[in-house]
N, C-alpha and C positions, 0 to 999 in steps of 0.2 A: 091121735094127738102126739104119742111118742112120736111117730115116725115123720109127722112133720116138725118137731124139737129140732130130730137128730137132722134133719134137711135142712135146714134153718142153719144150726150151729156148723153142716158142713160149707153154707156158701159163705159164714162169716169169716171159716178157717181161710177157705181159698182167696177170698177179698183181700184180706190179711196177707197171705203167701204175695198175689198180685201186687198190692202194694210195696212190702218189703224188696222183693226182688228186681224194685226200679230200681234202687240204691244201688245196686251193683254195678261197678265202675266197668266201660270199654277197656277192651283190652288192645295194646299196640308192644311192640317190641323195640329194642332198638338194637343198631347194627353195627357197629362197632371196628371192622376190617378195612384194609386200606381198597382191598379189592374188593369189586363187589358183581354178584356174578352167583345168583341163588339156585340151588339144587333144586331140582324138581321136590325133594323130601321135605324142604324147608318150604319151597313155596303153598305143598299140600299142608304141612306145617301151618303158617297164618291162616290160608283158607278154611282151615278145619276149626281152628282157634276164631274162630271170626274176627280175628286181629283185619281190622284197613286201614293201617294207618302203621308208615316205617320209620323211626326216628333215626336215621343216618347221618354217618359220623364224617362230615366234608373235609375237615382238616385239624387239626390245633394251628393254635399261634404262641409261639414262646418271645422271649426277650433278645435278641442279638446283641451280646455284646460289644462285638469288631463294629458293626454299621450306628450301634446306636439307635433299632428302632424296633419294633414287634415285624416277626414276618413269621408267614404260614409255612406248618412243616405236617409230615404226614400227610400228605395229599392225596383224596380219595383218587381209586380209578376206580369209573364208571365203564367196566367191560362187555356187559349185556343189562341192561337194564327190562327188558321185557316179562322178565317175571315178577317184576314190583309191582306193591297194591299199589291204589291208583290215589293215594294221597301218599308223601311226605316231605320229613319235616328233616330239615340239614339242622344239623349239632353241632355246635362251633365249642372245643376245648380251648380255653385261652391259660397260662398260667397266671396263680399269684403274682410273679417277677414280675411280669408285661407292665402291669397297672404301680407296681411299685418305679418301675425305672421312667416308664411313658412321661411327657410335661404335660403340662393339663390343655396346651394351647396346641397339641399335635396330635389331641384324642379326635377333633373332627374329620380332621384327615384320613384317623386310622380308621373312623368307621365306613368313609365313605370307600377307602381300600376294600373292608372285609365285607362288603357289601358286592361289590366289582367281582372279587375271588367268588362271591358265593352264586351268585348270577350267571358269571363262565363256567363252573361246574352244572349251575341247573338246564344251562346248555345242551346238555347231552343224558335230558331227562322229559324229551320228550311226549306232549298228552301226559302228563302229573302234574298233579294238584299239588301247590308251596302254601298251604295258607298260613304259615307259622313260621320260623326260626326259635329255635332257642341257642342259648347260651350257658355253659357250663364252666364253672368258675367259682373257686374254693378262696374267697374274696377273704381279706385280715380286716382287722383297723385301721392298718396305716395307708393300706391300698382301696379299703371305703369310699371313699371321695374321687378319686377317679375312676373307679369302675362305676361308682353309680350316674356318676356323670357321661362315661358313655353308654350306657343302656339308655338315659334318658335320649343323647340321640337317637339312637336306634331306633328307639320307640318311635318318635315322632314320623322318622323314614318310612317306618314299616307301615302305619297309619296309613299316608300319603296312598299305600299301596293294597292297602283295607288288609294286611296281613298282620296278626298277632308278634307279640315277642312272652318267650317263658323263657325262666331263668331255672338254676338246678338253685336246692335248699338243703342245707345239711341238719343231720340235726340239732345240733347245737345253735344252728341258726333259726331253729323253729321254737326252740325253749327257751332263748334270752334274744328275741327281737328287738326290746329296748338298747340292748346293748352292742349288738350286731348290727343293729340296722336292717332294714326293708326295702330291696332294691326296686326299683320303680320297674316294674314287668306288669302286662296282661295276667300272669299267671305262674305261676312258681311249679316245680316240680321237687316233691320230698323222696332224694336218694337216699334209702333206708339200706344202706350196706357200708362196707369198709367200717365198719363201727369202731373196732379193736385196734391195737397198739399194733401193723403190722413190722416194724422194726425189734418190737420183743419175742425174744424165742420162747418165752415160757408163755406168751399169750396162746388161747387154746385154737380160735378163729377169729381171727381178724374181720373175716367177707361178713357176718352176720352171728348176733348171739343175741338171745330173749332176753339174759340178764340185761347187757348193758343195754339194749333197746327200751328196757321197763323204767331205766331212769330218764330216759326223755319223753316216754311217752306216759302223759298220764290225761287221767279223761276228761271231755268236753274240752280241749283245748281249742284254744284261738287264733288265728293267725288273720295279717291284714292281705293278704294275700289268697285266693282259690290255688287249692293244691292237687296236682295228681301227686298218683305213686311209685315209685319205682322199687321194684324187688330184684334181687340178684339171682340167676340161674346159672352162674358159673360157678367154675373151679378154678385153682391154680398151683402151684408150688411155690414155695419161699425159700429163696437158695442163701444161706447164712456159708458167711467166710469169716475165721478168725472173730465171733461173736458178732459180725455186723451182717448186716443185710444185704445184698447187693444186685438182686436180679429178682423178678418176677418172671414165672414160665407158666404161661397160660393156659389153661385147659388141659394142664401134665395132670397123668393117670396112675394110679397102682401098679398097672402093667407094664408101665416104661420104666419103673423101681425094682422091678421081679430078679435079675440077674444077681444072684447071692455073691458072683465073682468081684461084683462092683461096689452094691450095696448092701449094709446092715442096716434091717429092720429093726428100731430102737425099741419104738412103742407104735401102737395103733396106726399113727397120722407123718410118726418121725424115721426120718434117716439118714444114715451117718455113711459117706463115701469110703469105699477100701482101697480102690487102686482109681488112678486117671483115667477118664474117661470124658468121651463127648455126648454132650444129651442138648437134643435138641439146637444142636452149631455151636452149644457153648464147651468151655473144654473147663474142665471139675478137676478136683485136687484131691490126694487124701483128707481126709479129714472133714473137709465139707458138711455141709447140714442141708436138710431139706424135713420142710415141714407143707404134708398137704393139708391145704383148705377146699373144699365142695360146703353145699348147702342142703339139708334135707327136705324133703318135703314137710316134715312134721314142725320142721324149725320155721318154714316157710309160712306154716297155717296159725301159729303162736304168733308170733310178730303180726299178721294178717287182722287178728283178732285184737290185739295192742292199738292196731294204726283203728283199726273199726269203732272203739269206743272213744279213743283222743280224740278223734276226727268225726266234727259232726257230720252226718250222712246232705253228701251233696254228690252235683254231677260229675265225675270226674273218672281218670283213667288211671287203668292199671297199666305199668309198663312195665314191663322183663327186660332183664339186661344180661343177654344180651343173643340174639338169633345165629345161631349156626349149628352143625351137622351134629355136633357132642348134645346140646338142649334137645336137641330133638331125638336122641337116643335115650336121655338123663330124663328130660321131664317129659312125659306123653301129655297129648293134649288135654285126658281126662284130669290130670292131675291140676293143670294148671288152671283149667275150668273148675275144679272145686275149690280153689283157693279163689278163683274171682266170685262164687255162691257166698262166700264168708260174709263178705261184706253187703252180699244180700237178703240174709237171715234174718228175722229178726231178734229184736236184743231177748 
């Protein structure tokens, strides 16, 4: 009798386990470089991660001032594409400005342009699956009304062509939706980074922190919107001149800091330049500042747990931001794999 209890209460444990661990969101990456052209280390990279699915970064579009119209800048090259999984999804950065200066009666236009740009780059994406666009877009109030009014085109396009549209969501835009507004998308994604003040020198991390994540996240929340997630796996430096900010240096390292001739090490994260010097093609002055930001893992799996009880357990994907040769040194794929179990756990 015991020993059939204990067999019993062990198929209800694993029932349990099976059930909880559906919840566990796909994992995908996104790519973020102007060139694109994957290492074999990054490709073993996804495939290991069971990542199939590349959210690639095709262009921004900013505001022209001299012409008077949005035109696309940053324009991907597609170098070798043969080591790509066999789904993705082009990520279109648009600025704020674009939708602030746009007239509302030359948004149809602009979308059937950025529709043209995104079609001649998928051009040279041969045998890949497009089923999606999304759009990333740190949308105000006053530029509201025409951004959502071209998404609504979009949408209707992408339809026509049975492919989805996801938009990015901030958080702020996830905790006062009545106030922000709900852009009309298939699917929204919640970029859970950049949280902090990065223009304040005395902020401690800008890319990610539990504190300020715990004030927007709190539980059982709601959204009119299906959400995936996105986490941050990078690093950077923040170069301050004369108290301002003036440069991001991406994926700069301790070790490119090390030369004592150049630089004083302040505190842990801070540095203060001694003599001129070039780092990275940029040319530095005395006095200069640099504050690094990176992500932990442990900081990673705290916020993980935050988003897991806010968010009630549905289908959705975990995305990393952002794939190249540094994540794949920084975070091994065990790591990232228990950070997607979180959310498979039960509560």
């Amino acid at each position: 009798m015991r020993l059939g209890f204990y067999f019993i209460l062990l198929l209800s444990f694993l029932g349990c386990r099976k059930s909880s661990d559906s919840t566990a969101p796909e994992l995908a990456f996104y790519h973020w470089k102007n060139e694109v052209n994957l290492s074999s280390a990054e490709t073993d990279y996804l495939k290991n991660s069971g990542a199939e699915k590349l959210y690639l970064r095709f262009f921004d579009v900013d505001w022209d001032p001299e012409r008077r119209e949005p035109i696309p800048i940053s324009i991907i090259n597609i170098s070798a594409s043969d080591n790509l999984p066999a789904t993705v999804i082009p990520a279109i950065f648009i600025t704020n400005r674009t939708f602030l200066k746009i007239k509302s009666n030359d948004i149809v236009n602009f979308t059937n342009n950025l529709l043209l740009k995104i079609k001649k780059i998928q051009n040279g994406l041969p045998n890949i699956q497009i089923p999606e666009i999304q759009i990333d877009c740190d949308w105000s109030e006053k530029s509201r009304e025409n951004y959502f009014h071209f998404l609504e085109i979009l949408k209707n396009k992408l339809q026509k062509e049975n492919r989805e549209l996801s938009v990015t969501i901030r958080l702020h835009q996830l905790k006062y939706p009545d106030k922000t507004g709900v852009p009309p998308a298939d699917r929204g994604v919640l970029m859970c980074y950049n949280v902090g003040d990065l223009q304040n020198w005395d902020t401690e991390n800008s890319i990610l922190d539990e504190q300020i994540t715990s004030t927007y996240l709190k539980n059982n929340m709601t959204y009119p919107l299906s959400l995936d997630l996105a986490l941050p796996v990078f690093r950077w430096g923040v170069l301050f001149r004369d108290g301002k900010m003036i440069k991001l240096l991406n994926q700069l390292d301790t070790s490119e800091l090390s030369d004592p001739f150049f630089f004083t090490k302040k505190s842990e994260h801070r540095y203060t330049l001694k003599q001129s010097t070039y780092l990275r093609g940029h040319y530095l002055y005395p006095g200069d500042q640099i504050r690094l930001e990176s992500v932990t893992s442990a900081t990673l799996k705290t916020v993980s747990r935050q988003l897991k009880y806010a968010l009630p357990a549905d289908r959705r994907q975990l995305i990393f931001y952002h794939l190249d040769s540094l994540t794949v040194v920084n975070f091994p794929v065990s790591e990232i794999k228990e950070i997607q179990r979180i959310f498979g756990e039960a509560p």
